[in-house]
N, C-alpha and C positions, 0 to 999 in steps of 0.2 A: 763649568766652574773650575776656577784654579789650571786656568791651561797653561799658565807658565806654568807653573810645579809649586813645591814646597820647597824654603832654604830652613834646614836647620843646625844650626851654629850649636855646635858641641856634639861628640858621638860616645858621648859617657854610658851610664849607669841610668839615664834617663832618655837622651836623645836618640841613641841608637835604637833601645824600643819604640820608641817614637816616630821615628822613620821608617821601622821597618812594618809597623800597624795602618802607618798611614798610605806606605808604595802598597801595601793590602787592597788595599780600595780602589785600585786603579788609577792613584795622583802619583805623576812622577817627583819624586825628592831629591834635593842635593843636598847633600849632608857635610858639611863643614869642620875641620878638626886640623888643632897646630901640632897635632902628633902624626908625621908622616907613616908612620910605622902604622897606626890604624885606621889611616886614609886605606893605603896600601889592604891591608887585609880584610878590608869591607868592600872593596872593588873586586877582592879574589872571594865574594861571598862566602866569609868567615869572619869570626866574632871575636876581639881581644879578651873578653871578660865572661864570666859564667853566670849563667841566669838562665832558666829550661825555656825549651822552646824557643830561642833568641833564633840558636844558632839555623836551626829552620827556615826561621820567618823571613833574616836577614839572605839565607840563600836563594830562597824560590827571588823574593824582591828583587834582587841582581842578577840572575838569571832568567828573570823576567824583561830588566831594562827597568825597570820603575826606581832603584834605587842606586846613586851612581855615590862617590866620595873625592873631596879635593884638597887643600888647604886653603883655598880663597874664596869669597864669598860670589854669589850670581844673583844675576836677579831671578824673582820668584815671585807669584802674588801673596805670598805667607813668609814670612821670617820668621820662626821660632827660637829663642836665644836660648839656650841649657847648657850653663856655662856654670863652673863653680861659682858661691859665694861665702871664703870663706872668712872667720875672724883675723884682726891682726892684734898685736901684743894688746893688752889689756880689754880682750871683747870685744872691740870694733866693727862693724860692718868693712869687711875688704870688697869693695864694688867695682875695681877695677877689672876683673874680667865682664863685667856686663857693659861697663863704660866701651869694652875694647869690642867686643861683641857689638854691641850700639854701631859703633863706628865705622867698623867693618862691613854693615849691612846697607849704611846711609848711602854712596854712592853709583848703590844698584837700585832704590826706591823710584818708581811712579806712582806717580797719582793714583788714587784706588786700593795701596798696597794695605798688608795687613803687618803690623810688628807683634810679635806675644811674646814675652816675658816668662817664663815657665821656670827660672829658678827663684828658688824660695827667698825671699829677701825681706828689710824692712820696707814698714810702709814710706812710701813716699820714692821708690825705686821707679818705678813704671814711669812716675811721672821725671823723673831725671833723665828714665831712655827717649823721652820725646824733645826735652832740652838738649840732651847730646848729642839727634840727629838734628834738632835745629841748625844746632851751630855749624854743624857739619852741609847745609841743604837748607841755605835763606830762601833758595826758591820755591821750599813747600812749605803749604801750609799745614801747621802739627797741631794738633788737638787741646795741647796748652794753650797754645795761644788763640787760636780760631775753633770752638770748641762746636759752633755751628754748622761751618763746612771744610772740615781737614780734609787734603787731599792725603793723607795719612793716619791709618787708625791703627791705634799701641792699644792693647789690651795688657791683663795678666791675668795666667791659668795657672795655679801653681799644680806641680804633681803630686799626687797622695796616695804611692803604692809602696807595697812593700816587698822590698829585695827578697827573689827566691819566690815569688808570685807576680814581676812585675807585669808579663805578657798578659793577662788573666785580667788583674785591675785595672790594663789603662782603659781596656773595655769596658769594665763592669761596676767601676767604680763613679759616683757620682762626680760632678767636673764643678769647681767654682770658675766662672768666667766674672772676672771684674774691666771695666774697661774705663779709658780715663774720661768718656763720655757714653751715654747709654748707648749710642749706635757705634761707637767702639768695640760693646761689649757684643752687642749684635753679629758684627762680624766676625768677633771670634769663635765665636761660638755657633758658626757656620761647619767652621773646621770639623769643631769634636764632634758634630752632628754626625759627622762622615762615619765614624766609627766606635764612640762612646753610648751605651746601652744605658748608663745611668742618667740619671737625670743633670742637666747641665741649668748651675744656678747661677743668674746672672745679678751682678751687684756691681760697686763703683771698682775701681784699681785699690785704692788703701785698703778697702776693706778684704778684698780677696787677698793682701799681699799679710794683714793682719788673722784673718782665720785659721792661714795656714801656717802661724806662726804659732794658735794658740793651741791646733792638735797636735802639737810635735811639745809643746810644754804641756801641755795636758799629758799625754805620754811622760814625760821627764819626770812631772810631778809626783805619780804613780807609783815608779819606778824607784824613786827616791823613798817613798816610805817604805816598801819590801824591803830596799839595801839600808835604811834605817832599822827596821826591823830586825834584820839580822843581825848588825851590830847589839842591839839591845840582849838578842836570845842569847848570842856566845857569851856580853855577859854576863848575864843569870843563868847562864846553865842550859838554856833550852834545845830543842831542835827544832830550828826554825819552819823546817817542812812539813814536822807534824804543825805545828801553830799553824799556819797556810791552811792545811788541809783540814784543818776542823773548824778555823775562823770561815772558811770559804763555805761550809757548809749554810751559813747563813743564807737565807733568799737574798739579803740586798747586799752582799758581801763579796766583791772579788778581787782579794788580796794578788797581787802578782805576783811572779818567782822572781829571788832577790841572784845578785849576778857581780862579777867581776866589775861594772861598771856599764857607762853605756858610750857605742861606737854608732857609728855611720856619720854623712855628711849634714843630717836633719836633726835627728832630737840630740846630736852631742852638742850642736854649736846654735839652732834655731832660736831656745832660750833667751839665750844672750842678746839679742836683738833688741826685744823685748825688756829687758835689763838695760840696755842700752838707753833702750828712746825712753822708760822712764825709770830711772835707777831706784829714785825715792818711794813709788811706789812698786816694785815687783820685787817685796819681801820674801815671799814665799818661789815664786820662779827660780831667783836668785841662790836660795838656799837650796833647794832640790838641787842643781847646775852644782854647787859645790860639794855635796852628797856622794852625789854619782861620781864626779868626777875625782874623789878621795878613795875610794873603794881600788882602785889597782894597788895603790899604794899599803892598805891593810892585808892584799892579798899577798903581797910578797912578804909581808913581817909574817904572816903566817907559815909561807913557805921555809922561811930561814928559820923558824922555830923548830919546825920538824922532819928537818933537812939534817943529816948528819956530816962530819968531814970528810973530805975526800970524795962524797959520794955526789953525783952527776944527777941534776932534774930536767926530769921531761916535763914540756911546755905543750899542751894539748891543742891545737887551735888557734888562730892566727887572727880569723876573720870578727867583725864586728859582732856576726850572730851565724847562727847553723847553716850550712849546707850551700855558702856563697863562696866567692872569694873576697871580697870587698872589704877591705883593710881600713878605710878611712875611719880614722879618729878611733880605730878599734882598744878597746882599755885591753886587751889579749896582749897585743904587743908591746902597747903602754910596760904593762908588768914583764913582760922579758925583759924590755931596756933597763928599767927602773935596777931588778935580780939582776943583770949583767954587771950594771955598774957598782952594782952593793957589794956582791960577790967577783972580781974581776979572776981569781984563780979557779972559780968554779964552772965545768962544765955543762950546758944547758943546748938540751937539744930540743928543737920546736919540730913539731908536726901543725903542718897544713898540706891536708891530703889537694886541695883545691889550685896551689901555687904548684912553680917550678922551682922558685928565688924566694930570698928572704926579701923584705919591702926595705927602702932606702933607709927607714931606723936603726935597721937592726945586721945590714948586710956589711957594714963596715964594724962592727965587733968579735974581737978573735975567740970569744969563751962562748959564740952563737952558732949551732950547726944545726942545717935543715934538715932532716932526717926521715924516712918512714917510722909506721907506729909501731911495729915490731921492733927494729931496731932501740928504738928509745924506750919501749917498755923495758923490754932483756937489760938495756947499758944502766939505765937509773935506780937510785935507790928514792927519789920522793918523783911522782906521778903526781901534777896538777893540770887539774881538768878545765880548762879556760871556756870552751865553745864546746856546745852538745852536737857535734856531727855525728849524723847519721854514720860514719864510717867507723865511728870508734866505739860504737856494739862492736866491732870484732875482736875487741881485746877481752882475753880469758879472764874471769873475776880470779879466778884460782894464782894467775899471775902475780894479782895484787898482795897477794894474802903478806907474804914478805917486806912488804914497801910501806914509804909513809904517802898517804896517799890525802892533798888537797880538790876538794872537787864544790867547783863556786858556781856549778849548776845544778847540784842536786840530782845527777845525771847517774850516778850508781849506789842509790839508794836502795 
């Protein structure tokens, strides 16, 4: 089974685990990426990005021979696409990296082959990847149109883990396999058999590509009433943490911690989809998505409230959530840029114990400096606490006792 290998297109935050669980098993993988720089360092079995365990997995894989990296696509009995998809001005679905991805794989396909779809998208993607390698490849037959006997089978599997656990759940987590015909789905879900312990549910392509659209607003929804919530408590005076903590007491009650905002590439933008394909109905998705995504901006009016002159703010955390590096769509950064440009003569030094650089938002601002967490404890007179790393227990409470101190995780309470 699978003796060409596996091609997987993209060596992100999703594909590089992915590749390296699967050369696991003993399938050889070609792992596909237009960043030379992390072809290169996945060939020298090492990892651009931080997530436990990767860096393991992906060295024994390539040191084994089962995991190799290139910038061009090969043939493979499995294509797996994990490629961003993200919004363009006003919410959009941007699906040209799946288009290109698509494209890129069409001219390595025989007959037999498997295509899966694994980044998160609206419905009706999967079946556009079967029209793009049409067009690309009149001479197969695609499952759109020959839904009897493709010489070609597109499925979608979206992913559902979470950053900072990802090696853990691609295993243990259960897998929607949707396919654009049931023996589409069939054979993809050959694959996750290889190595997925949860159970693998098989449904059509829209449906898988809508599910996984609705736990990532389900998430958002959630999230949106704690960061509603907090808004409400600093009105009226509360602490929103006791409220949490005594609300949660209830058996069917589980209020979430309310937060700077929400980051990563899934529940900040997945919403939106959803909002998209039906504007008039997704009242409540829609508002939760504008919730969240307001929250950095209260956080920095906060900051400048209790921020004095002259005096310099530490910016705690960079990443979208604890103990990654993973920056995308992070509201951490959000709010440095937003304070940068409010305050342009004030000093603001970020810590991310997890980077080496500031991320392209923020690396061309001259009042933005990367710093360690000593450093910017000692320099600043207001400490905001963006992300709860584990690293930033080592700051002395006694430190703080002088300073004004924002903390939008409830992290030193």
């Amino acid at each position: 089974m699978f003796d060409r290998g596996v091609s997987v297109i993209g060596l992100g935050y999703i594909g590089l685990p992915t590749s390296a669980v699967i050369a696991a098993q003993g399938v050889r993988v070609h792992g596909v990426d237009v960043n030379a720089a992390t072809v290169e360092a996945v060939n020298a079995g090492k990892v651009p990005i931080v997530e436990p365990d990767l860096d393991v997995a992906v060295a024994g894989a390539v040191a084994r021979g089962y995991l190799t990296a290139a910038t061009a696509a090969a043939p493979a009995d499995v294509h797996i696409l994990a490629v961003p998809t993200p919004f363009r001005e006003g919410h959009q679905p941007d699906l040209s990296y799946v288009q290109a991805a698509a494209e890129a794989v069409a001219p390595h396909l025989q007959p037999g082959d498997i295509v899966i779809l694994e980044s998160t998208s609206p419905p009706g993607t999967t079946f556009k990847v079967s029209e793009w390698i049409a067009a690309q490849r009149p001479d197969l037959r695609m499952p759109h149109v020959d839904a009897e006997n493709p010489d070609i089978h597109v499925a979608h599997c979206p992913e559902r883990v979470l950053p900072g656990r990802i090696m853990v759940e691609l295993i243990t987590n259960d897998r929607v396999v949707g396919g654009l015909t049931p023996a589409c789905a069939t054979r993809a879900a050959e694959l996750y058999a290889l190595f997925c312990k949860g159970e693998i549910l098989l449904t059509d392509a829209a449906s898988a590509e809508m599910a996984k659209l609705v736990e990532n607003s389900f998430r958002d929804v959630n999230i949106a009433f704690a960061n509603e919530l907090s808004n409400i408590c600093e009105r009226l005076g509360f602490d929103v943490w006791e409220i949490i903590r005594l609300a949660n007491r209830h058996p069917r009650v589980n209020v979430l911690n309310p937060g700077p905002g929400v980051g990563g590439h899934c529940i900040a933008v997945d919403p939106w989809f959803i909002v998209a394909a039906a504007p008039e109905e997704a009242v409540l998705i829609r508002h939760a998505r504008e919730t969240n995504d307001a929250r950095p901006a209260g956080v920095v009016q906060r900051i400048r409230e209790v921020t004095r002159a002259g005096e310099a703010v530490a910016c705690l955390g960079l990443a979208f959530k604890a103990n990654i590096d993973d920056m995308r769509e992070s509201p951490a950064v959000h709010v440095v840029a937003e304070l940068a440009a409010a305050e342009p003569d004030r000093t603001i030094l970020a810590v991310e114990p997890h980077v080496s650089a500031l991320p392209k938002e923020l690396a061309g601002l001259p009042n933005v400096r990367l710093v360690g967490l000593e450093e910017a404890v000692a320099q600043a007179g207001t400490i905001a606490l963006l992300v709860d790393h584990q690293a930033f227990n080592a700051v002395d409470r006694t430190d703080l006792d002088a300073k004004s101190v924002v903390d939008t995780r409830g992290f030193w309470r």
